[in-house]
N, C-alpha and C positions, 0 to 999 in steps of 0.2 A: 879279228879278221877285217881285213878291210879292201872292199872290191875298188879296184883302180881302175880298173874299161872294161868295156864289153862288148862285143862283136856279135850280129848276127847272119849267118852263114845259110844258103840253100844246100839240097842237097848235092851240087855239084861243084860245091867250096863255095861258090861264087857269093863277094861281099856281099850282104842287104844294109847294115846298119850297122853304124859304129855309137854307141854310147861311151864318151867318159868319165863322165862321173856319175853312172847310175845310181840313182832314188831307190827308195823300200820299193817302189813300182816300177813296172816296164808299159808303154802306150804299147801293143800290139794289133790297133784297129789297121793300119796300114797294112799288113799284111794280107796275104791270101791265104786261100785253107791249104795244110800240105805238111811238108817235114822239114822244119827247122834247125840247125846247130847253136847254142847260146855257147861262146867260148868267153867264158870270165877270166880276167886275171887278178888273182888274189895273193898279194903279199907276194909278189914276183914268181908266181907259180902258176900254169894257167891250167883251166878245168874245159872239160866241153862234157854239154847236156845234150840230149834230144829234147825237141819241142816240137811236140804236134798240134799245131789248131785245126779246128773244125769250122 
């Protein structure tokens, strides 16, 4: 498997951050505490997560 971009989304769709070539790691200090969307695309097929920070 191999992640090609990653996108992260609030919960009102609205962009936060586009990563392209994401690392084994993601920096999430920029954020605010709240509800997250991570949309990965992997191998031309794309996934979406919830992510909550505190």
């Amino acid at each position: 498997m191999n992640i090609e971009s990653l996108t992260i989304h609030d919960l009102n769709g609205k962009l936060i951050n586009t990563v392209d070539m994401p690392l084994n790691k993601i920096n999430l200090r920029n954020l605010s505490s709240g509800v997250y969307f991570l949309k990965f695309k992997i191998d031309n097929v794309h996934i979406m997560k919830r992510l909550i920070k505190e």
